[in-house]
C-alpha positions in Angstrom: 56.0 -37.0 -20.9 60.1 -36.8 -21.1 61.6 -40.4 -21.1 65.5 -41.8 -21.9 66.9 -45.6 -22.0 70.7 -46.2 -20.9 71.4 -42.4 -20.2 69.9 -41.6 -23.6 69.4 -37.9 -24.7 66.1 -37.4 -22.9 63.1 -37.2 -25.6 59.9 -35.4 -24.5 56.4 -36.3 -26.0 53.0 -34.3 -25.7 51.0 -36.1 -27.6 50.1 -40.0 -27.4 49.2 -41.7 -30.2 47.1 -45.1 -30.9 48.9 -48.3 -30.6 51.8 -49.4 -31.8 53.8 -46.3 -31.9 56.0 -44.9 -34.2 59.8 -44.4 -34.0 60.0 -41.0 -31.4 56.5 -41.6 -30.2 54.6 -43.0 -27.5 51.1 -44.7 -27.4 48.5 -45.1 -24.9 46.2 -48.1 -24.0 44.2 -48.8 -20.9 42.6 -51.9 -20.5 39.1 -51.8 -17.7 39.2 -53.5 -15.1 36.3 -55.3 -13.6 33.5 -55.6 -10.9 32.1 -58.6 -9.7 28.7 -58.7 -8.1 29.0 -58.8 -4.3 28.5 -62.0 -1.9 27.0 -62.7 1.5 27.5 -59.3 2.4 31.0 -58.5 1.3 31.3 -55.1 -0.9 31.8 -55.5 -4.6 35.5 -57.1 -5.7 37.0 -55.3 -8.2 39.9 -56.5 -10.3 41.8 -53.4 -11.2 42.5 -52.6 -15.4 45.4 -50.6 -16.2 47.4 -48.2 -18.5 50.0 -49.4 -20.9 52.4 -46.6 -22.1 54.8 -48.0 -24.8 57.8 -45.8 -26.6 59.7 -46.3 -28.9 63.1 -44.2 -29.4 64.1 -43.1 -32.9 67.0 -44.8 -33.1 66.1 -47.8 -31.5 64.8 -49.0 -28.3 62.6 -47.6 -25.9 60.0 -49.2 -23.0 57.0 -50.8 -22.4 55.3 -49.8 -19.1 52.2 -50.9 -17.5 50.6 -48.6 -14.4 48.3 -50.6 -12.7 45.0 -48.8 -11.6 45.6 -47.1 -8.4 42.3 -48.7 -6.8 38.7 -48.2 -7.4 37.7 -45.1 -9.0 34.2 -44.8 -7.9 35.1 -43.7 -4.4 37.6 -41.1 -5.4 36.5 -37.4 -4.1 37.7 -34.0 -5.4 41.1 -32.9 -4.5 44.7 -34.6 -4.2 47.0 -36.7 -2.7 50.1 -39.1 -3.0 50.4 -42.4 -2.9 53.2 -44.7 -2.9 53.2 -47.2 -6.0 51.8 -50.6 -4.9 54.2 -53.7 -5.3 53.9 -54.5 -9.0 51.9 -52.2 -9.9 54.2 -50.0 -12.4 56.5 -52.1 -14.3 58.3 -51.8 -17.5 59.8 -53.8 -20.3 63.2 -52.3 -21.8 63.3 -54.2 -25.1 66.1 -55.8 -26.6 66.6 -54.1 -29.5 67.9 -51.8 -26.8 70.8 -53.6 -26.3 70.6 -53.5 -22.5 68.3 -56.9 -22.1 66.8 -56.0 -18.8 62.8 -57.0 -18.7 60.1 -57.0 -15.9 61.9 -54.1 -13.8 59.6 -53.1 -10.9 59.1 -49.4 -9.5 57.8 -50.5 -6.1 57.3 -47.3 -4.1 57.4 -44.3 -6.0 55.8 -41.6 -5.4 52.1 -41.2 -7.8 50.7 -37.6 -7.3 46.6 -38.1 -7.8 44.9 -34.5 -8.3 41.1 -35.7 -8.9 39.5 -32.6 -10.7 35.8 -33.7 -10.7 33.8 -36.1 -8.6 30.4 -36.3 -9.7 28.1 -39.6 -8.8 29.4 -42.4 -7.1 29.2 -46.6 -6.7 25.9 -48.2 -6.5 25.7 -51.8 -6.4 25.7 -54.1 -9.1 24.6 -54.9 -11.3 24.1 -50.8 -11.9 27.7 -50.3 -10.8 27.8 -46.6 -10.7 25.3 -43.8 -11.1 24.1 -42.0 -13.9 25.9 -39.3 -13.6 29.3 -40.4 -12.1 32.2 -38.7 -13.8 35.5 -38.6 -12.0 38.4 -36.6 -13.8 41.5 -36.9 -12.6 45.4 -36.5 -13.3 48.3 -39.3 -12.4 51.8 -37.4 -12.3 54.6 -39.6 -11.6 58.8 -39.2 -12.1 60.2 -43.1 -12.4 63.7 -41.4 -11.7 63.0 -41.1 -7.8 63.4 -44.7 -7.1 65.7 -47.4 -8.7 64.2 -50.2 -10.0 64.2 -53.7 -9.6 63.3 -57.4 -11.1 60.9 -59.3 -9.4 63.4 -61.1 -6.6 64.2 -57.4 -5.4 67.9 -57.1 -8.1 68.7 -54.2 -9.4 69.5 -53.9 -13.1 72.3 -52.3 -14.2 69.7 -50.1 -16.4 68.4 -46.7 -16.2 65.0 -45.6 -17.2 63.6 -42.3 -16.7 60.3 -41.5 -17.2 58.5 -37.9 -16.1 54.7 -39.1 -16.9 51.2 -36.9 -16.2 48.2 -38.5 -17.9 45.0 -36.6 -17.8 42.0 -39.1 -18.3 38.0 -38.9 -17.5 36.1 -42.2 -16.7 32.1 -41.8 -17.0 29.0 -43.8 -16.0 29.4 -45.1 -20.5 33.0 -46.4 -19.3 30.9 -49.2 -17.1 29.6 -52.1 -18.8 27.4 -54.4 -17.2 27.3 -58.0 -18.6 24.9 -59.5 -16.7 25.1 -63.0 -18.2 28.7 -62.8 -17.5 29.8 -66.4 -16.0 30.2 -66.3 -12.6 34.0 -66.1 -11.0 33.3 -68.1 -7.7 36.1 -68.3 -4.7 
């Protein structure tokens, strides 16, 4: 991953490490999301989880971003394809020991390149979820520098954040955990 701040000298990281990160380093969390159970014939309703990639610059600075999951994993087959970024769905946070004080700016659009490596097993319904053998590896390239971002009423900020980002992740049948005493989320 190669990311600047404010036209920064561009700093590239190959490595992530565990939350919080380190001055010149970046960290990785992803949260799950979560499947409900479905109703009266409607398929299962999943609330997507997502990534959170924070950096920190060595002399100060850096981002916050949060990629939301782009959609339901246990329907994704071999191969790849490109997706625009959903509204909200990447967003970072330049911090202001950056100096620049712009937070919440939106990436609305961009481009995310999915290559899905393996494709093994699929959804069943709850409160099994997936099959014993799903397995779904899968890469998310993405280069925040093709679009300009923007707050949440659409301005732009007078920041610039560049980000050239490829995570690499497998999900497996352990990754689902069924809590079947879970409280239920009616609508």
């Amino acid at each position: 991953m190669t990311w600047s701040v404010g036209g920064a000298t561009p700093q590239t990281i190959t490595g992530l490490i565990p939350y919080p990160p380190a001055a010149g380093a970046c960290s990785f969390r992803y949260s799950k999301g979560e499947i409900f159970a479905a109703s009266g014939g409607n398929p299962d309703r999943v609330i997507p989880g997502f990534v959170n990639l924070q950096c920190r610059s060595s002399g100060g600075g850096g981002f916050d971003m949060g990629i939301r999951d782009p959609g339901d994993f246990r329907s994704w087959q071999a191969g790849g394809s490109q997706m625009p970024a959903a509204n909200g769905s990447v967003i970072a946070d330049v911090g202001p020991s950056s100096g620049l004080g712009c937070n919440g700016l939106y990436f609305d659009g961009m481009e995310l390149n999915l290559a899905v490596d393996t494709a093994i097993g699929g959804a069943v319904p709850f409160p099994t979820v997936v099959t014993d053998d799903f397995a779904r590896t899968f890469r998310l390239d993405f280069d925040t520098s093709t679009v300009t971002p923007a707050n949440s009423r659409g301005e732009t900020c007078a920041v610039s954040i560049s980000a050239q980002v490829s995570v690499h992740l497998t999900q497996t049948a352990a990754d689902y955990v069924v809590f079947p005493d879970a409280p239920c989320v009616c609508e």
